[in-house]
N, C-alpha and C positions, 0 to 999 in steps of 0.2 A: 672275231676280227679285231674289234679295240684290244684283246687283250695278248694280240700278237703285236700290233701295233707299237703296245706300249713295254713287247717285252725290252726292247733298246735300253729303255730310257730305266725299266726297277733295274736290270740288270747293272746299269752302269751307279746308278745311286746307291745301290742298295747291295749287302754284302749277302751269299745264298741264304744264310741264318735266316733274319732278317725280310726277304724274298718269300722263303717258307711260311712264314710267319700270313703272310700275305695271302699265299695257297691259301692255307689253311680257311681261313674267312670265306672265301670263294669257294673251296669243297662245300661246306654250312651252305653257301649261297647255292647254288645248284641242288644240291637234295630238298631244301627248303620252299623251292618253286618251284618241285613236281607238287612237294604236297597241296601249295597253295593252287595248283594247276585240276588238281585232282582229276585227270583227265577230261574236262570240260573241254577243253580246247576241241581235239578229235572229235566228242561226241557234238559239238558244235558244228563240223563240216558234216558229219553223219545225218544231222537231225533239219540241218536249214537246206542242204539238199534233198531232201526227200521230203519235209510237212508244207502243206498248202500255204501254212499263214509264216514266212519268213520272221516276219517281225515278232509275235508271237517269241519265238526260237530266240531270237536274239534280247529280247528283254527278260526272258527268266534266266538267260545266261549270265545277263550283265547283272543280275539282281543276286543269284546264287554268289556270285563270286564277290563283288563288294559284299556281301551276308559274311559270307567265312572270310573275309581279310578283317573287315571288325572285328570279330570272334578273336582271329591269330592275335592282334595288335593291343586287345586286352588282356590275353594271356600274358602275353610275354612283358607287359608294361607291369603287371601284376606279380610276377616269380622272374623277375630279372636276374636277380644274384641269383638263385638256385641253376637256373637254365644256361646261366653265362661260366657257372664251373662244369655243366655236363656239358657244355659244348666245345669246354678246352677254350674258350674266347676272352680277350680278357675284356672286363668290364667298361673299359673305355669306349670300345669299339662296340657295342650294345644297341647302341641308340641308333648310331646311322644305319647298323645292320637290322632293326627292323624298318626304319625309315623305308631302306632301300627297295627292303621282299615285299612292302605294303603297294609300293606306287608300282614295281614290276607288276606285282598280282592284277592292279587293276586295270593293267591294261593288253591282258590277255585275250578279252573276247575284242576288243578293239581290234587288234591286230587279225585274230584272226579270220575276222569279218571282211578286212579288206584283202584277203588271200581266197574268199571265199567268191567274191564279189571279183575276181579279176581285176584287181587296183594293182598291181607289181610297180607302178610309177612312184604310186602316192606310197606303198608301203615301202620301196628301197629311200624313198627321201626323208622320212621321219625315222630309219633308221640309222642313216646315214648321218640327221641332224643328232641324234642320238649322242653316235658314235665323235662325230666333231667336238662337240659340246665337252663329252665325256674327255677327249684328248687334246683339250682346249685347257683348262682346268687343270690337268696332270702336269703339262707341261710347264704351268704359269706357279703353281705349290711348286714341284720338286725342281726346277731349273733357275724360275725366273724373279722370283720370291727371294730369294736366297741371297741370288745377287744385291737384286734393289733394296735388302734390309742392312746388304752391309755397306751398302754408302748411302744409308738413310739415317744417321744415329738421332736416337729420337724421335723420328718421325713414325707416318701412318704406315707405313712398308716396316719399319723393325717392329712396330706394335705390334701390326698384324702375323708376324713371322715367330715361330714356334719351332726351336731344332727339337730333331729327331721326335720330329710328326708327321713322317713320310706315313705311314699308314692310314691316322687319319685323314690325312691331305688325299689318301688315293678314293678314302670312304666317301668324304665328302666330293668327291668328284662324281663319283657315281651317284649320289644323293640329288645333285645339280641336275645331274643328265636327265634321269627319271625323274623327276618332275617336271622339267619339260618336254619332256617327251608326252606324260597321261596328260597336261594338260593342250600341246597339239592333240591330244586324241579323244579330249575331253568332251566333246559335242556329240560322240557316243551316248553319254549318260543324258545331258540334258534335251536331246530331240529324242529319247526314246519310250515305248508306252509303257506306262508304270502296270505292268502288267503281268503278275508271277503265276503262270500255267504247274500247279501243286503236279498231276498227272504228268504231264510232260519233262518236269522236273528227277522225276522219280523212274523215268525211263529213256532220260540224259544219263543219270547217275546210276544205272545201274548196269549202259555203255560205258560207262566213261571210269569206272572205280577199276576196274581191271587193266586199264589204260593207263591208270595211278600207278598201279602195285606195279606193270611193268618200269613205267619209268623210274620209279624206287631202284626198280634191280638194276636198269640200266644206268642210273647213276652210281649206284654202287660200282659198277662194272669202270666208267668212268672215271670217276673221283676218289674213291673210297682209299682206293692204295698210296694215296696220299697222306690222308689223315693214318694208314695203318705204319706208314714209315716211320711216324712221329712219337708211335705208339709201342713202334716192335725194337728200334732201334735203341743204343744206349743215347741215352739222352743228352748228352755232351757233342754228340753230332748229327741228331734228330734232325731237326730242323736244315740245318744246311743240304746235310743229304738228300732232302726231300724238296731245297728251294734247289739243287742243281738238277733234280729227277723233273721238275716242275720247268724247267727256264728250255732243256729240250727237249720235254716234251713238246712243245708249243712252234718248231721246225716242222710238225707233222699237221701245222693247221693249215698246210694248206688242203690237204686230202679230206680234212673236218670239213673247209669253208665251201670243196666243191660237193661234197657229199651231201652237207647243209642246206646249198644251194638248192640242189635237185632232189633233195628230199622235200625244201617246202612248194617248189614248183609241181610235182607230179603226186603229194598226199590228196590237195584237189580235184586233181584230174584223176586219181583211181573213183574217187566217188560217184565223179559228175559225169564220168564213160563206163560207168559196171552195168548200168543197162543196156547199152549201145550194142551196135552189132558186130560180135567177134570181138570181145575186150581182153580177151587172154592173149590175142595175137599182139596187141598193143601194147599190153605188159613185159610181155617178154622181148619185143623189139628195144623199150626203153632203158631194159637192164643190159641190152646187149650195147646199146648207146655207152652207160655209164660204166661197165666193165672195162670197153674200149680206150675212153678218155681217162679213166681211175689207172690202167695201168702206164701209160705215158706221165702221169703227176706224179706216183709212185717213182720210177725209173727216173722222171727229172731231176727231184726233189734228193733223192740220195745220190746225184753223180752232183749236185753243186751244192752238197750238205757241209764241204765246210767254207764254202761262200756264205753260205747265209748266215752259217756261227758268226764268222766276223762281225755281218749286217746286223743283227739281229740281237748275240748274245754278247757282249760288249766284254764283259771280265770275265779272262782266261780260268778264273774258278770255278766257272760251270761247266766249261768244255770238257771234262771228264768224265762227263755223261752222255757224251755224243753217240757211244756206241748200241743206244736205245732207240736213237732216229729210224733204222729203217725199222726194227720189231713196232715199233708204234704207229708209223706210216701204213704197215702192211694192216696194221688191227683195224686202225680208222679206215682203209679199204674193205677188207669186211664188214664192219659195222654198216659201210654205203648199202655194201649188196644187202647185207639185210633185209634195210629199209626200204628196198624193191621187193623182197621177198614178200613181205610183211602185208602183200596186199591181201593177198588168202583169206586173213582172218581177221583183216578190217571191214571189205567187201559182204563174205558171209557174214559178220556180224558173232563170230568166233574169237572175242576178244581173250578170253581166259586163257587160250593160246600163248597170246603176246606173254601175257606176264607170269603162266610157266616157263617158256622161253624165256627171258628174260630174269627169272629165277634162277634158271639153272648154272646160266653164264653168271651171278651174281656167286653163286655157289662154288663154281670154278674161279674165280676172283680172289674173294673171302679165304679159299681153302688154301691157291698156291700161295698167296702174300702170306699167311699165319705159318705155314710148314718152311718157307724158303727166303724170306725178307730176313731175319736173323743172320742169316749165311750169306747172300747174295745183294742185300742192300736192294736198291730200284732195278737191278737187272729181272729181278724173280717177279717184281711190279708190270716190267714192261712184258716179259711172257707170260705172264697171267692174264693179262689185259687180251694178247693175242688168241688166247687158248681160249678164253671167255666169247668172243667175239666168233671164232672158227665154231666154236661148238652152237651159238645161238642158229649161224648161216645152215650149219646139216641140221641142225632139228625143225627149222622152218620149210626147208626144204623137202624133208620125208613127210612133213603132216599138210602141207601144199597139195603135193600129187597125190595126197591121199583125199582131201577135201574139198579144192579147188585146182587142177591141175593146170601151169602153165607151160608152153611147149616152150621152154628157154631153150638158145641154142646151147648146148653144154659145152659141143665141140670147142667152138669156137671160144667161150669162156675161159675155157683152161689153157688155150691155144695162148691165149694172148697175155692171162694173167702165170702162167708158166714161162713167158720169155721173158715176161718183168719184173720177176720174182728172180730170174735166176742170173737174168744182167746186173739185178740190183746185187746179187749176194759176191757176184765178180766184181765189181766195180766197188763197191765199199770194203768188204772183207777180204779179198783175194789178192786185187790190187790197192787194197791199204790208199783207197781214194783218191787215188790218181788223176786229174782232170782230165789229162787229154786222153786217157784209156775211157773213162766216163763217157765224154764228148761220143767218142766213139763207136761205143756201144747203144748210145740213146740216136745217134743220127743212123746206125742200123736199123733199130728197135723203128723210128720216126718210117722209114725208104718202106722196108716190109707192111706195115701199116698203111701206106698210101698208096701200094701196089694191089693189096687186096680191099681197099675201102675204100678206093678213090671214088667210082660211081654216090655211096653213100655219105662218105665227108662233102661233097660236092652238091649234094642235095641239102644237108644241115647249113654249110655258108648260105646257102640261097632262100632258106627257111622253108622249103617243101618238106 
């Protein structure tokens, strides 16, 4: 969310070069905090819903994870220059970027304790504080800094002011946020029992490593085509190409934020209802939920896709990327279903699954970006991304019915995401983005939707 947020304001300061540059840190950042995550997280909802002793569960979590963030932070404090040319970073930026992965890491089991625990109040307010903070700080470096130094001469505003250290100023924003942030969440460590369960340990970690290698791929799947734009492309326009493939990508968060959303709402609730009675009827009700809503944000999202460029992407030099919005929209709908799918072999305890899964879409990632980014620039990025994603949803699907079988409605699934799929492809492509043809087809799309869902929207408004 901060980092839609804030795409306005790099856009407008900051030239795509420049932008990419930025990516680029943020790809490092995301693969960085699966490893530091090592699937602890998940095996954390797995293991404190099911062991007797809660507490127990939650101190060799918080113990394991501060254990390996000290490990990571002497590493890298230790092979700094070696680590910071294989990571393509430059040596500036070093410092706050382990600063930043040490205080995210440690406050993983925090978070996801109070997800675990039914807190959604306390946990959207300290993200929320997060994100404030985070885009409190952005604004005040790249807007307002600038000003005040240049009718400050001499003073504590030009002291403090440093041109063209829009990067660090973004770093150290983020550096600000996460620290206050572990330290609201910091009452974790100090009320918890010093108590490291070696057993218990060792059959978190051997949940939760497969959990890792998925989210590896799934980062890869994510991210990666980023870093391979900068890698595959002539390098006179690396960077740019990959800060404009970067600025629209970030149009399609809003199908991220709801997907996001109802991913970390119902990863809980698979756990804490997989003994219940009839839980596959439950599952399959909630995907048909999120297909429903996912194709209305889908279909919105590209009929006022070039309203939000203006909102959102400020310099007409990104716009030349636009035509990736809906392939990336439609991928991060997939990616949603997925992660409804995905209960099969978190339930059974079939994690190996996920991260062959997850493998293979990283496989399909890796392969089109390398054969077709050359040629194609971010268009071959954006359907790679799709194909990766498509292919993860049929292979979870076939080893579901084979393992845990859920009755999803199928019908009804393709019913809705084939009218959103195909309005979207008339309404951007056909009619070359026409608003009031848009309009048109989504207040169709909206009538159709309320004539067959009414009884069921009608319950959701009402919370039954």
């Amino acid at each position: 969310m901060l980092s839609f947020l804030l795409l306005p304001l790099y856009s407008a300061v900051m030239p795509p070069e420049l932008y990419g540059e930025v990516s680029l840190v943020f790809v490092w950042f995301a693969i960085f905090n699966v490893l530091l995550a090592y699937g602890m997280e998940t095996a954390f909802f797995r293991f404190y819903t099911r062991e007797p002793d809660q507490e127990r569960v939650h101190a060799t979590s918080l113990i394991s994870i501060g254990a390996s963030t000290l490990v990571f932070l002497i590493t890298f404090l230790l092979f700094w220059e070696p680590l910071s040319g294989l990571l393509n970073i430059d040596p500036r930026y070093m410092g706050y970027f382990i600063g930043i992965l040490c205080l995210d890491a440690l406050v993983i089991i925090p978070f996801a304790r109070l997800r675990a625990t039914e807190q959604p109040a306390v946990y959207a307010m300290v993200k929320i504080a997060n994100i404030c903070v985070n885009l409190g700080f952005n604004l005040f470096f790249l807007l307002l800094l600038p000003k005040l130094a240049a009718g400050d001469s001499a003073g504590v505003w030009e002291a403090l002011y440093r041109p063209d250290f829009e990067v660090n100023y973004i770093l150290i924003s983020n550096l600000i946020a996460s620290g206050i942030t572990l330290l609201i969440l910091s009452g974790n460590y100090f009320k918890m029992r010093f108590e490291f369960d070696r057993a218990l340990f060792k059959r978190m970690l051997k949940y939760g490593f497969p959990i890792m290698i998925a989210g590896i791929a799934f980062t890869i799947n994510e991210v990666f085509d980023k870093y391979l734009l900068t890698e595959l492309l002539p390098e006179d326009i690396a960077k740019a190409e990959m800060g404009k493939y970067a600025a629209c990508y970030r149009l399609a968060m809003f199908m991220t934020l709801f997907a996001t959303a109802f991913r970390l709402g119902i990863e809980p609730f698979f756990f804490s209802h997989s003994s219940s009675e009839n839980p596959r009827k439950a599952y399959a009700q909630i995907t048909n939920y999120f297909v429903v809503l996912g194709s209305v944000i889908l279909l919105g999202v590209v009929v006022f896709a070039d309203v939000l460029k203006v909102l959102f992407v400020r310099d007409e030099a990104y716009w030349e990327a636009m035509a990736i919005v809906p392939i990336i929209l439609l991928a991060s709908f997939f990616l949603g279903i997925y992660h409804n799918l995905s209960v099969w072999y978190k339930v059974t305890d079939r994690t190996r699954f996920g991260a062959i899964i997850s493998i293979v879409g990283a496989v399909v990632t890796i392969t089109i970006n390398f054969l077709f980014i050359p040629e194609y620039s971010y268009f071959a990025s954006a359907w790679a991304t799709l194909a990766a994603y498509a292919s993860m949803v049929l292979l979870s699907f076939y080893w579901g019915r084979k393992y845990y079988p859920v009755p999803y409605n199928l019908r009804k699934i393709f019913f809705y995401m084939g009218i959103s799929i195909s309005f979207s492809v008339l309404s951007f492509y056909v009619f070359n983005r026409n608003l009031f043809i848009g309009l048109l087809l989504l207040l169709v799309f909206l009538g159709l939707l309320y004539r067959l869902e009414k009884e069921v929207l009608i319950k959701l408004i009402r919370g039954k």
